[in-house]
C-alpha positions as CSV (number, residue, x, y, z in Angstrom):
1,X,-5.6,58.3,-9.0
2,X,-6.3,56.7,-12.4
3,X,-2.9,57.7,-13.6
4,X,-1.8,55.5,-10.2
5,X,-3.7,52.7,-10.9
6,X,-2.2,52.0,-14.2
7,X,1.6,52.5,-13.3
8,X,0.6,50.1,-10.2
9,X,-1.1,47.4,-13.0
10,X,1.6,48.0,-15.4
11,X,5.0,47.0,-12.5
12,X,2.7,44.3,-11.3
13,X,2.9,42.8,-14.9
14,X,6.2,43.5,-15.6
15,X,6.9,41.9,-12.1
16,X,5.3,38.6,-12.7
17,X,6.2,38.4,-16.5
18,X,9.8,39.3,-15.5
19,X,9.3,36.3,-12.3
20,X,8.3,33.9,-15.1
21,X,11.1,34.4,-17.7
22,X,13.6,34.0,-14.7
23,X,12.0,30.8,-13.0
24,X,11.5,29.4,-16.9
25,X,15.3,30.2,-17.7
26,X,16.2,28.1,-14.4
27,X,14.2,25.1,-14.5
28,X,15.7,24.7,-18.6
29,X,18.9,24.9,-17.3
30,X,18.4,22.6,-14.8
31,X,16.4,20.5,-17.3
32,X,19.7,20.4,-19.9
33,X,21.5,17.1,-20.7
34,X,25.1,18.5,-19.6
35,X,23.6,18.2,-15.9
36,X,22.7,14.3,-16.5
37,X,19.3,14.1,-15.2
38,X,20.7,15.5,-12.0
39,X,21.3,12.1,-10.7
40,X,24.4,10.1,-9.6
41,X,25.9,9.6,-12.9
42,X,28.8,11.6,-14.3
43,X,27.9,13.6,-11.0
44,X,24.9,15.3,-12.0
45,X,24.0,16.1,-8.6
46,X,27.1,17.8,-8.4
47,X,27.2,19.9,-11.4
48,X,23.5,20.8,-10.4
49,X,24.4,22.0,-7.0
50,X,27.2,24.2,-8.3
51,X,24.8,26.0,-10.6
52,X,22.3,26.4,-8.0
53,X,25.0,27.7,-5.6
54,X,25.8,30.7,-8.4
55,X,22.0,31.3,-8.9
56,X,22.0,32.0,-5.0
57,X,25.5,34.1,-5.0
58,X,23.5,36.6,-7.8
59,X,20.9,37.6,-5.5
60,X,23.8,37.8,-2.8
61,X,22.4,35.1,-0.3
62,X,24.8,33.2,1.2
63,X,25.6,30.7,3.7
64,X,24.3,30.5,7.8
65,X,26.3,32.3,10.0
66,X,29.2,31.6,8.1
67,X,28.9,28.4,7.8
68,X,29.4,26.9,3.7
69,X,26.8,26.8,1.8
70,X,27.1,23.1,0.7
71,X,26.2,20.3,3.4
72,X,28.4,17.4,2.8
73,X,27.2,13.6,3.4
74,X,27.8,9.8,2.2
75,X,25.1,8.2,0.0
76,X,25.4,4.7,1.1
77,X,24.6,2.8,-1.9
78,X,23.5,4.1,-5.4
79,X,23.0,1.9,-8.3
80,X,23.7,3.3,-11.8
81,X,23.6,2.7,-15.3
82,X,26.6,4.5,-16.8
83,X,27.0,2.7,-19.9
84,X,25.4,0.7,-22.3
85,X,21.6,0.3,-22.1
86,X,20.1,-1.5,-25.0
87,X,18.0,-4.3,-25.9
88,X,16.6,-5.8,-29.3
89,X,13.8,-7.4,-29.9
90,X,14.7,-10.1,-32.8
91,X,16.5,-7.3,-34.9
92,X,14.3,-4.5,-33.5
93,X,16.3,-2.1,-31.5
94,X,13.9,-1.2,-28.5
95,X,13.5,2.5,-27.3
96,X,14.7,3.0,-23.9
97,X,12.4,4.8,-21.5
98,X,9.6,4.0,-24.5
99,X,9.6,0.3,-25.1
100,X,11.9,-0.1,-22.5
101,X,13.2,0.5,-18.6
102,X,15.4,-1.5,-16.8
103,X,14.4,-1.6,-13.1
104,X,16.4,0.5,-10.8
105,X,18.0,-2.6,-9.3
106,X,18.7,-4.1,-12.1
107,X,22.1,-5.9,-12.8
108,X,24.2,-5.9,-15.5
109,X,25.0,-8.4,-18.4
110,X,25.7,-8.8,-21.8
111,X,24.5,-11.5,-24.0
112,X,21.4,-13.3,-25.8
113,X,18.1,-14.3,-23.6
114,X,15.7,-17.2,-25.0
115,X,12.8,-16.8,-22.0
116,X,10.8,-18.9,-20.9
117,X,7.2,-17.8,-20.5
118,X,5.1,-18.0,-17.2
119,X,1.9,-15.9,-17.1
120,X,0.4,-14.3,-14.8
121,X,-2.0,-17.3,-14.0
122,X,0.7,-19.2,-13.1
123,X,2.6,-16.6,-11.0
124,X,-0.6,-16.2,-9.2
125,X,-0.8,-20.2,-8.3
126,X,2.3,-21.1,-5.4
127,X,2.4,-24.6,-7.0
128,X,2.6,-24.1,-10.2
129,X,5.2,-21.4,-10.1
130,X,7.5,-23.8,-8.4
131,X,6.2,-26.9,-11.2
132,X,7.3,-24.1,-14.0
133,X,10.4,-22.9,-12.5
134,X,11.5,-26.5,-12.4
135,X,10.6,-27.5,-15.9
136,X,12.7,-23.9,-16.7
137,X,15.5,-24.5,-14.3
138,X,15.7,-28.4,-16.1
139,X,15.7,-26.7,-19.5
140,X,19.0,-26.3,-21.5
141,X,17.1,-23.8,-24.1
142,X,16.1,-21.1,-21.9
143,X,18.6,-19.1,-20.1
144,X,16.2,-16.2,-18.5
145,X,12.0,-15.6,-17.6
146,X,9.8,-14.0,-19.4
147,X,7.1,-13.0,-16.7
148,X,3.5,-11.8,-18.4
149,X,2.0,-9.6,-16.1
150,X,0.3,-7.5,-18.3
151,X,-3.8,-7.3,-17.6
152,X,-3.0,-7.7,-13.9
153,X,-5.5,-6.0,-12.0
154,X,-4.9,-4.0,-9.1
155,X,-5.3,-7.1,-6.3
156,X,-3.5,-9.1,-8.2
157,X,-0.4,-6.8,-8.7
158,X,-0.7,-6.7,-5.1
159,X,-0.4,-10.5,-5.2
160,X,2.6,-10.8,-6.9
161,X,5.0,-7.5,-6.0
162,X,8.3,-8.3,-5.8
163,X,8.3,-11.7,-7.6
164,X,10.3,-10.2,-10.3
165,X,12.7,-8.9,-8.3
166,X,13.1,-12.2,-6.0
167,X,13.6,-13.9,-9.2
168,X,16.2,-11.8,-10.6
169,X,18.5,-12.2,-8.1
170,X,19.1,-15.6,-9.1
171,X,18.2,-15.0,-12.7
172,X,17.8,-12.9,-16.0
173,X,14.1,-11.4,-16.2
174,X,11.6,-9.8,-18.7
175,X,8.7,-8.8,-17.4
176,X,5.5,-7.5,-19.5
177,X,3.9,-4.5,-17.8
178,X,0.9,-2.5,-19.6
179,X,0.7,0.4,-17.2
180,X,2.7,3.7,-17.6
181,X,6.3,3.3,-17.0
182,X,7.5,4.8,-13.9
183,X,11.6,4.9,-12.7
184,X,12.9,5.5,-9.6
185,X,16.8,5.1,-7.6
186,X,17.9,2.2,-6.1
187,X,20.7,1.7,-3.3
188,X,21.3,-1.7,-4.1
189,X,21.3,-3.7,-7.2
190,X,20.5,-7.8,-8.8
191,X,22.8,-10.1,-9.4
192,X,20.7,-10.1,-12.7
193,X,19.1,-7.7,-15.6
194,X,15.8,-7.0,-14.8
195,X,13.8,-5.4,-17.7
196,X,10.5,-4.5,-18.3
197,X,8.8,-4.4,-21.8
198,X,5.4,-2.7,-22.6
199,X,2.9,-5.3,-23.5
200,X,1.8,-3.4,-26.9
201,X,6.0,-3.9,-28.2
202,X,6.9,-7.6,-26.9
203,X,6.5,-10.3,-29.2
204,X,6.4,-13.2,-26.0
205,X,8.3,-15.5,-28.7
206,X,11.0,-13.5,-29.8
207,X,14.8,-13.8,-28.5
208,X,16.8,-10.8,-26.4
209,X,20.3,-9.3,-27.1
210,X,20.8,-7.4,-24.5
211,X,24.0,-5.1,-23.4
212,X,23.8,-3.6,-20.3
213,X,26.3,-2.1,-18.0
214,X,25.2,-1.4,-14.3
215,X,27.8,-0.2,-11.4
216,X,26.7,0.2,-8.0
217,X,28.5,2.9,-6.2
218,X,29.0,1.4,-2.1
219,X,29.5,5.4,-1.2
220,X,28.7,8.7,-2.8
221,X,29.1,12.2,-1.6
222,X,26.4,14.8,-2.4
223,X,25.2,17.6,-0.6
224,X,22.6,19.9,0.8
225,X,22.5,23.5,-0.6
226,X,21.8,25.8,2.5
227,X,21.6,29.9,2.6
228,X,19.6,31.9,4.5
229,X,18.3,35.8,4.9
230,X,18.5,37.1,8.2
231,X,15.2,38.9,9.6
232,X,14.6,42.8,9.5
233,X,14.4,42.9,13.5
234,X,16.1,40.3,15.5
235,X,14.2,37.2,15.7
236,X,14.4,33.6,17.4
237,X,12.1,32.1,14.9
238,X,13.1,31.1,10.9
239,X,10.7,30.0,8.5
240,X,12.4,27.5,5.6
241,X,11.7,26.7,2.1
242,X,13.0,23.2,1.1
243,X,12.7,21.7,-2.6
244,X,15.0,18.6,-3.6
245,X,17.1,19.3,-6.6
246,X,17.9,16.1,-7.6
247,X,16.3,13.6,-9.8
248,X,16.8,10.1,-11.3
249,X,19.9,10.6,-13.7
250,X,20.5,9.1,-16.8
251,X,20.1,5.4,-17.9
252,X,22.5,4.4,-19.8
253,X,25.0,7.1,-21.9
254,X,21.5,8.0,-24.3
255,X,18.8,8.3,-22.1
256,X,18.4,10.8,-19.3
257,X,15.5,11.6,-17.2
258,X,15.0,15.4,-17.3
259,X,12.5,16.1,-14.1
260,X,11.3,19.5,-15.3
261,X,8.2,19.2,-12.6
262,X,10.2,16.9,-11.1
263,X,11.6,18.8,-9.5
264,X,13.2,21.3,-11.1
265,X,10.5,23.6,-11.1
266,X,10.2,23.6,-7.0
267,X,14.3,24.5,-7.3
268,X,13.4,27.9,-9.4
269,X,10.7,28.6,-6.8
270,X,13.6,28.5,-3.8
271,X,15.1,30.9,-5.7
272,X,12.0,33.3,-6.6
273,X,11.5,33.3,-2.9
274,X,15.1,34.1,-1.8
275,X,14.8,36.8,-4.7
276,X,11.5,38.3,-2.8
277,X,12.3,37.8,0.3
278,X,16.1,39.6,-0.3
279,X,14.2,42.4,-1.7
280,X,11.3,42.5,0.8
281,X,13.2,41.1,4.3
282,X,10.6,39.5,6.8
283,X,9.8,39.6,10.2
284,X,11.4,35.6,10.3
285,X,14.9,34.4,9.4
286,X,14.4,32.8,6.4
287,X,16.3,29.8,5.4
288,X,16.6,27.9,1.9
289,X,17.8,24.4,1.7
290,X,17.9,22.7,-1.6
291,X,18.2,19.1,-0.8
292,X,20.1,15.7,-2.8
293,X,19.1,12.4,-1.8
294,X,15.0,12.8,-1.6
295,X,14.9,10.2,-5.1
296,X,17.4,7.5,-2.8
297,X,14.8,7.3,0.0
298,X,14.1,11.1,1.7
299,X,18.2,10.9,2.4
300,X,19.6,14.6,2.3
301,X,16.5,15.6,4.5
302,X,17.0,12.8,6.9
303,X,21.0,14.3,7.0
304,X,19.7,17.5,7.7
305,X,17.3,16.6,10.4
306,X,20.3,14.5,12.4
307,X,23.1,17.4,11.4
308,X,20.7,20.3,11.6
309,X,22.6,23.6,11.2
310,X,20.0,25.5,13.8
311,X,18.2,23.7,16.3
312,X,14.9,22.7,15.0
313,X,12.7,23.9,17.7
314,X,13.6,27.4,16.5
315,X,12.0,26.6,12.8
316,X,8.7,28.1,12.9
317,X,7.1,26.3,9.8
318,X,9.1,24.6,6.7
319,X,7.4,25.1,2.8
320,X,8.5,22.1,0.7
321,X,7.9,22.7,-2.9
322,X,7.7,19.9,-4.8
323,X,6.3,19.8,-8.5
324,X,5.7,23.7,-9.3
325,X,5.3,23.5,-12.7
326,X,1.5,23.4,-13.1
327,X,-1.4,24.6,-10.9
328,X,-4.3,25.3,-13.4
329,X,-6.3,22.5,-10.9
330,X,-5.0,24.3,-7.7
331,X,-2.6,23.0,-5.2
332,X,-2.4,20.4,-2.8
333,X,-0.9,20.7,1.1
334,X,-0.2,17.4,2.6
335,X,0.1,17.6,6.4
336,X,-3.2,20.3,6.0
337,X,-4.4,18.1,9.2
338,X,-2.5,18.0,10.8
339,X,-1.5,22.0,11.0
340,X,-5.1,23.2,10.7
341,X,-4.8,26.7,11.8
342,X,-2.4,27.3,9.2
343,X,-4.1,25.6,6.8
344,X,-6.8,27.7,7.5
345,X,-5.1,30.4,6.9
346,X,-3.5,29.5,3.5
347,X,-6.7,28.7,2.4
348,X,-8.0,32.2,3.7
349,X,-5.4,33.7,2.0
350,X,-6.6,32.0,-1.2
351,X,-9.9,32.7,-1.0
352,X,-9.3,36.6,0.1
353,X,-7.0,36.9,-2.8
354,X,-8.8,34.7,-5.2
355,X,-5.6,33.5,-6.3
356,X,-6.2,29.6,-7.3
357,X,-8.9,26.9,-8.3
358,X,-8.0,25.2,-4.9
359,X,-6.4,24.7,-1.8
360,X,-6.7,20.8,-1.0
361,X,-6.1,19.4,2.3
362,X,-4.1,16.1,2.5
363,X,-2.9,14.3,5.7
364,X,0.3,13.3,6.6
365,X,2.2,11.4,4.1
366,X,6.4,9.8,3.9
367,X,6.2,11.3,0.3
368,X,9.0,14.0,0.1
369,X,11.5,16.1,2.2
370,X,8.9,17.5,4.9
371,X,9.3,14.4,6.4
372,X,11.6,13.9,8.7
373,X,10.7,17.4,10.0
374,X,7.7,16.2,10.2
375,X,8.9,12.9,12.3
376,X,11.2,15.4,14.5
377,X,8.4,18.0,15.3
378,X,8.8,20.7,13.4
379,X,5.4,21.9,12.1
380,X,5.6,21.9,8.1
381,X,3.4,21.7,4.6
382,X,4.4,19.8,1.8
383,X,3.0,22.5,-1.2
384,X,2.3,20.8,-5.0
385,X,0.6,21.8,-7.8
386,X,-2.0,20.0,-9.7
387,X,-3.0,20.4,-13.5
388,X,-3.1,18.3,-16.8
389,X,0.4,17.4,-16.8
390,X,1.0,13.5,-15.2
391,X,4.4,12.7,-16.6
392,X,6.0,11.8,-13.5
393,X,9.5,9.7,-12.9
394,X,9.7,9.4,-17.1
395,X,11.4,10.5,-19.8
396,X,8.5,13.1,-20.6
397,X,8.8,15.0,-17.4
398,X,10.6,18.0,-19.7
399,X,10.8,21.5,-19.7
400,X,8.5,22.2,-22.4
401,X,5.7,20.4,-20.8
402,X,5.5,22.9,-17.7
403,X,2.6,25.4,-17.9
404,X,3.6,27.7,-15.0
405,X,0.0,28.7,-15.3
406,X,-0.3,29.6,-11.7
407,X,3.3,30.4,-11.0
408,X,2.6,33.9,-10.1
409,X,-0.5,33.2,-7.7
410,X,1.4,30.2,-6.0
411,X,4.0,32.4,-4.8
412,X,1.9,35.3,-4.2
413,X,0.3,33.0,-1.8
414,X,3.0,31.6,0.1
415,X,5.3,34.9,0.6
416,X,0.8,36.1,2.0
417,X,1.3,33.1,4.4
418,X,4.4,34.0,5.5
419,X,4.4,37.6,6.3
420,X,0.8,36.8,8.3
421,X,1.7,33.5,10.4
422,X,3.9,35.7,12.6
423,X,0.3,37.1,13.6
424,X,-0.8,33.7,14.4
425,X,2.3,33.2,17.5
């Protein structure tokens, strides 16, 4: 029986050591610079999706009843930055993604800025903003705005949202921020540059060079990744695992946004569960769809929903995995109230198992691919870690800042709440 035991404990940890190397060797390939921040430049996406595709064809899952694997669809409108991306300060050379982001909308242009300064005081005054952008607009010195927002509290960033954008449609802007820099993809772009400069590098007298070359694509194809694993016994229901693999590309040729948490992470878990659940076939269909779009606005999920490739009523629950790279504070489950009963039981599960810290409950929330499921009623939880590590939409979301602490316990737990919800029919 002893003897037992410790061939049982020794293929457990050779199991979830083995699980780890794989899921790490993934996410920092998926992480690498030749796949461009899996965005919309240089067709990140693309190149992403093709590797994904031949991490699926190894553990022989293919496509839904023989239909391809890869979901075509039009991105309507993608700004990108597929040049130049600089700007110096006097003759300091600023550090995209550091000192530095141009907003997602931003325009292009090449040139020197002399900005005129309104603070926030001003912004926050109706009158006075108009008295200063006259006095600017009358001014032959100054050729863009320099918009001091730094200090802002929370109310008064409230106040003045989207005034920097309103104002670079019709003109060059710098804005001062002092908060953590945070990108994102746009489907439109300015007529202007709009760049934002952390308070602690600006000097609010100095001059701009700026060179900056923005396109905006009208229409992009991408696509959804889609394979599935037929059930042991014939079944009417599937269960599917979603994550999004792309992220927010590069800005400019130098600077790339990796997304390691981001969510390259939640792509390797789509792949250790097709690996389990190839190995270990469950009463459900199970079907994996790796999803574009979700950093233009939820887009390749929305696709889905309106092209679905089985009718949705037949989807018993959908897992979204979205930021897998941490857990050492637990995980959170937004929609948790609105599925209670299986919420109940993932956190029974947990606590049976004594698996992680926590099981948090989060209402419903437009924050990633569940969605649109959610919107078409199909029951699903939106599953993602928590731990120390915040970088989030920057240039520090990288491979070597994932833990995988809980890796092992995370999917122990979900492949748990599979194999018992078909109890709970």
């Amino acid at each position: 029986m002893l003897r037992f035991l410790i061939v049982a404990v020794v293929l457990y940890s050779f199991s979830a050591i083995s699980q780890i190397e794989e899921v790490r060797r993934i996410t920092k390939q998926l992480c690498a610079p030749e796949f461009h921040g899996r965005g919309y430049y240089a067709k990140g996406d693309s190149l992403a999706a093709d590797y994904i595709v031949k991490e699926f064809a190894k553990l022989e899952v293919g496509g839904f009843k023989k239909l391809d694997v890869l979901q075509h669809y039009e991105l309507k409108g993608v700004n990108t930055f597929p040049g130049n991306a600089s700007v110096i300060q006097g003759s300091k050379e600023l550090k995209p993604g550091i000192h530095f982001l141009l907003n997602p909308s931003s325009g292009g242009m090449r040139g020197q800025l002399k900005p005129y300064l309104i603070s926030l005081e001003t912004a926050l005054n109706q009158k006075e903003l108009g008295l200063a952008m006259g006095r600017y607009m009358e001014s032959e010195e100054y050729n863009a705005l320099l918009l001091d927002f730094a200090n802002a509290t929370a109310d008064q960033k409230k106040e003045i949202a989207g005034l920097a954008q309103a104002i670079a449609a019709y003109h060059p802007v710098i804005e001062i921020v002092d908060s953590k820099f945070t990108w994102s993809v746009s489907r439109n772009q300015l007529a202007f540059p709009l760049i934002q400069i952390q308070d602690s590098i600006v000097k609010r007298n100095a001059e701009f060079t700026i060179n900056i070359d923005a396109e905006l694509i009208d229409s992009y194809t991408t696509q959804n990744i889609v394979t599935y694993i037929a059930s042991k016994k014939k079944c009417a229901k599937t269960i599917l695992f979603t994550a999004h693999y792309d992220h927010l590309g590069r800005m400019g040729t130098d600077t790339y946004f990796p997304g390691a948490n981001d969510n390259a992470s939640g792509t390797a878990m789509l792949l250790t569960m097709a690996k389990y659940f190839k190995e270990h076939p469950s009463d459900f269909n199970i079907m994996f769809v790796a999803f574009s779009g979700e950093e233009a606005g939820l887009v390749g999920s929305k696709y889905f929903t309106e092209n679905p490739v089985l009718p949705l009523k037949k989807i018993r629950f959908l897992i979204n995995l979205d930021i897998m790279g941490s857990g050492e504070e637990g995980i959170t489950a937004v929609n948790a109230t609105l599925f209670e009963k299986e919420f109940e039981l993932l956190q029974s599960i947990n606590t049976e198992m004594d698996l992680l810290a926590k099981v948090k409950k989060r209402g419903p929330a437009a924050n990633s691919d569940h969605y649109w499921f959610t919107e078409k009623g199909v029951p699903a939880f939106f599953i993602y870690t928590m731990g120390p590590n915040k970088n989030y939409h920057d240039v520090f979301d990288k491979y070597s800042e994932l833990s995988f602490m809980e890796y092992h316990d995370i999917t122990t737990l979900l492949v748990t709440f599979v194999e018992r919800l078909r109890k709970t029919n």
